[in-house]
PATORNU-649316 format. One line per 10 residues: number of its first residue (from 1); for each residue y, z, x of C-alpha. Coordinates in Angstrom, 3 decimals. Layout:
<rs>
NUM = Y/Z/X | ... .
</rs>
This chain:
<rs>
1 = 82.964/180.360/61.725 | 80.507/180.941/64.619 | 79.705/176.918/64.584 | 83.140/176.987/66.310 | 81.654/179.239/68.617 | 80.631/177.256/72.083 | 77.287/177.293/73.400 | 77.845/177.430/77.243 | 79.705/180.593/79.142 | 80.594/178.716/81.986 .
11 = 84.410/178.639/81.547 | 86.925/181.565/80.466 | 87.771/181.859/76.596 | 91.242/180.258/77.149 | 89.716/177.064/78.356 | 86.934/176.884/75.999 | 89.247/177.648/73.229 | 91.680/174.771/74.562 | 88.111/172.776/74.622 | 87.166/173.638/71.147 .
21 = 89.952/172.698/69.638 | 90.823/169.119/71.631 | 86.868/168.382/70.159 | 88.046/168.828/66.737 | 91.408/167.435/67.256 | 90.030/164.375/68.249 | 87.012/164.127/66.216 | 89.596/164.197/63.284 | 92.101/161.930/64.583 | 89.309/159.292/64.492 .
31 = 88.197/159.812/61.102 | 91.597/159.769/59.670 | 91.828/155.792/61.527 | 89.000/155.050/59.377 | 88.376/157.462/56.694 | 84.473/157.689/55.393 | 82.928/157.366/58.318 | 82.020/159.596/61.182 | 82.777/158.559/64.760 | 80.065/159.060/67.145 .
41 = 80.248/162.055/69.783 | 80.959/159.295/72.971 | 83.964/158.187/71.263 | 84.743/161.813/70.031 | 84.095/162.847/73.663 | 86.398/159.973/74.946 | 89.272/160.702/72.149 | 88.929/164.258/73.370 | 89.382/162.995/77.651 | 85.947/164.716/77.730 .
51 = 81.862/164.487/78.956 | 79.377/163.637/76.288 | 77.632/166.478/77.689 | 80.820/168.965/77.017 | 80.714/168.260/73.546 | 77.337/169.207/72.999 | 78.015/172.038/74.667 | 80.033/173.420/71.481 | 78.631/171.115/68.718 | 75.040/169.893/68.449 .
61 = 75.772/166.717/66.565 | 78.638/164.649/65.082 | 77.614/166.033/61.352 | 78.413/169.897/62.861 | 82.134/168.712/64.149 | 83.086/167.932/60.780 | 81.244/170.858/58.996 | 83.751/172.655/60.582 | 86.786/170.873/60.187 | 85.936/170.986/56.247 .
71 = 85.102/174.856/57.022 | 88.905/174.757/58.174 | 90.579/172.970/55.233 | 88.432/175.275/53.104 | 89.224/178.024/54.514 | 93.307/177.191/54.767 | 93.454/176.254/51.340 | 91.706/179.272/49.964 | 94.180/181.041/51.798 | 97.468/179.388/50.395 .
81 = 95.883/180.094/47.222 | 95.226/184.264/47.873 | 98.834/184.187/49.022 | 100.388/182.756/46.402 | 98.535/185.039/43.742 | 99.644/187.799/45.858 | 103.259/186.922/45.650 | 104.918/187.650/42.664 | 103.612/190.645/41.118 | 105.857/189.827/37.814 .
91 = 104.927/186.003/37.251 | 103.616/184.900/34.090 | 99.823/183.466/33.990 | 101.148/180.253/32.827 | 103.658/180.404/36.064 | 100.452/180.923/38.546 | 97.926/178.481/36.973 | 101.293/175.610/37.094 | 101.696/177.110/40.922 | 98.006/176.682/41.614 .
101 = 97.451/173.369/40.344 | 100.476/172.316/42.591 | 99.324/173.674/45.588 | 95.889/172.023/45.377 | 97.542/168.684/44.661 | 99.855/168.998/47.640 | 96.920/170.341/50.009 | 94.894/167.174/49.278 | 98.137/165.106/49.680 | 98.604/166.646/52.921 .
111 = 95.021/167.095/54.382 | 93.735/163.076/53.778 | 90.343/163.862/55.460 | 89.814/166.851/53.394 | 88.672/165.187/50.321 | 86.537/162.639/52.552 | 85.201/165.532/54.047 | 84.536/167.790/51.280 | 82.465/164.768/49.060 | 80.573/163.825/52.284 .
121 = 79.020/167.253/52.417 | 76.059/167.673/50.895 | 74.954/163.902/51.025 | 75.875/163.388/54.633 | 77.523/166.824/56.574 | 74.763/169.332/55.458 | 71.761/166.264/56.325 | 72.024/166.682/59.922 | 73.364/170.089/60.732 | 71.050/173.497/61.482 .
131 = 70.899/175.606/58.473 | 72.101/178.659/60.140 | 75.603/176.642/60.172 | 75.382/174.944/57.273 | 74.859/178.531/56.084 | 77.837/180.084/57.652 | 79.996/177.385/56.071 | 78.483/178.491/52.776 | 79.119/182.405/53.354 | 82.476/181.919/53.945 .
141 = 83.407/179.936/51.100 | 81.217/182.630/48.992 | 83.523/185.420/50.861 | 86.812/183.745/50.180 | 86.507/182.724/46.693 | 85.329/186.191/45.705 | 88.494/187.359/47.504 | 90.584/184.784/45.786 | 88.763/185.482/42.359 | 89.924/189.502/42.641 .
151 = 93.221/188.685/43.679 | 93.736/185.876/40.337 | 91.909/188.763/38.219 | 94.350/191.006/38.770 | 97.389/188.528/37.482 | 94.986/187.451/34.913 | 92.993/190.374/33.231 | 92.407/187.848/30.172 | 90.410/185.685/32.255 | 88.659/188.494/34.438 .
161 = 86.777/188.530/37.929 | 83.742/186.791/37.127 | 85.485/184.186/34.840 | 87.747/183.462/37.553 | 84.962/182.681/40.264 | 82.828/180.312/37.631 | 86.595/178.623/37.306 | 86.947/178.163/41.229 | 83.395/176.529/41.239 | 84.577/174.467/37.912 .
171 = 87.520/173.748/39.640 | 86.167/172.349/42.785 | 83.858/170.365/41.000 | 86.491/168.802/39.016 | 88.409/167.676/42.307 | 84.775/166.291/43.721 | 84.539/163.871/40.898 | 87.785/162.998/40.244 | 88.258/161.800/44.175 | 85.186/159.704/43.852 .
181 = 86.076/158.499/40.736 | 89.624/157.134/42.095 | 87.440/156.387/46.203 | 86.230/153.385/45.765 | 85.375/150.721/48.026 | 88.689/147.941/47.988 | 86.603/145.344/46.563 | 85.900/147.539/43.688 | 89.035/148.555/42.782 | 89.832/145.343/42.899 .
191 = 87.300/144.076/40.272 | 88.062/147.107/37.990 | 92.132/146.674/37.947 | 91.050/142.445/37.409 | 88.668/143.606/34.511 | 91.412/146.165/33.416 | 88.809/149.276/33.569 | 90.909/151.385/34.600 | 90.164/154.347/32.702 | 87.386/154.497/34.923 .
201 = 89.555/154.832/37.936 | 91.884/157.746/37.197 | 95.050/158.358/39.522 | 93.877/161.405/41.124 | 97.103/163.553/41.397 | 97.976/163.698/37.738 | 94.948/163.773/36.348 | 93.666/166.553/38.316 | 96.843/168.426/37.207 | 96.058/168.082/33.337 .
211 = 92.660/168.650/33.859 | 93.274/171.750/36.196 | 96.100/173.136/33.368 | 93.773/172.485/30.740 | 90.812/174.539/32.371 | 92.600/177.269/33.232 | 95.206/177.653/30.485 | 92.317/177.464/27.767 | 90.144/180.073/29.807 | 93.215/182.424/28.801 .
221 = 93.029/181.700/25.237 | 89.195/182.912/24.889 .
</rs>
């Protein structure tokens, strides 16, 4: 993404690469200490052994540092999931939805700040970030799933190109709401598990895997 892109010239592309990246290193470092909320660019800048004034060099404000880390984990994920519809030219649909629904659940398991992240983006990301990045972060997630939807088409004509990108939006949306179903604040929890309301508090892995199945296997059947 060109948000990743830095705004000054004054140093070769090695070190602003190596600059870059120790930004977003450290900006994510401090969320993961204290997930749900965004440090502020002095301690970002301090995490990162840098000038307040270097960061906004590359980033105009917090909000645009974590635009593109989600960018990132968007962008990786996607990825896996092109690669692993690539792989196996002979696999059975019901072998690739089960192989999709597993990777998702282990990206999330491994990426903590992803889901954070990804529900903070509209409400909180997107509010204080310059549309023309905002808009990059959109493009490429438009660019990618169409890629992804071509290359799941082609292992599953019954569901079809189209089908397959409304199921990607479907699908994302299901893992929005089913994180902030299961995100709540401690106290919360709490009072739920006490009040024994816990159907409103689904455990995320395995209910995202029957609902993912569920979408995707019945999208086969019409």
């Amino acid at each position: 993404m060109k948000c990743l892109q830095p705004r000054s010239r004054a140093i070769d592309d090695g070190e602003k690469a190596l600059r870059k990246q120790s930004i977003l290193d450290a900006a994510s470092r401090l969320f993961l200490a204290q997930p749900g909320t965004l440090p502020s660019v002095i301690n970002i800048a301090q995490e990162a052994g840098l000038a307040k004034g270097t960061v906004y060099l590359y980033f105009k404000t917090k909000e645009e540092i974590f635009i593109c880390l989600l960018a990132t984990h968007y962008e990786t994920l996607i990825n896996q999931l092109s690669e692993l519809a690539l792989k196996d030219n002979h696999a059975k649909p019901e072998i690739l939805i089960s192989g999709l629904v597993e990777q998702v659940i282990h990206f999330t398991h491994d990426h903590p700040d992803f889901m954070h992240l990804a529900t903070m983006a509209n409400s909180v990301l997107e509010q204080n970030t310059e549309v023309n990045i905002v808009l990059e972060f959109k493009s490429m997630l438009v660019d990618k799933l169409s890629s992804l939807a071509k290359n799941l088409a082609e292992k599953l004509p019954a569901i079809g190109e189209n089908r397959c990108k409304d199921l990607l939006i479907h699908t994302n949306a299901m893992i929005l709401g089913l994180w902030q179903m299961q995100n709540l604040p401690p106290e919360v929890a709490r009072a739920i598990k006490e009040r024994h309301y816990e159907i409103l508090m689904p455990d995320f892995a395995p209910t995202l895997k029957d609902a993912m199945t569920l979408l995707w296997q019945g999208a086969m059947k019409h």
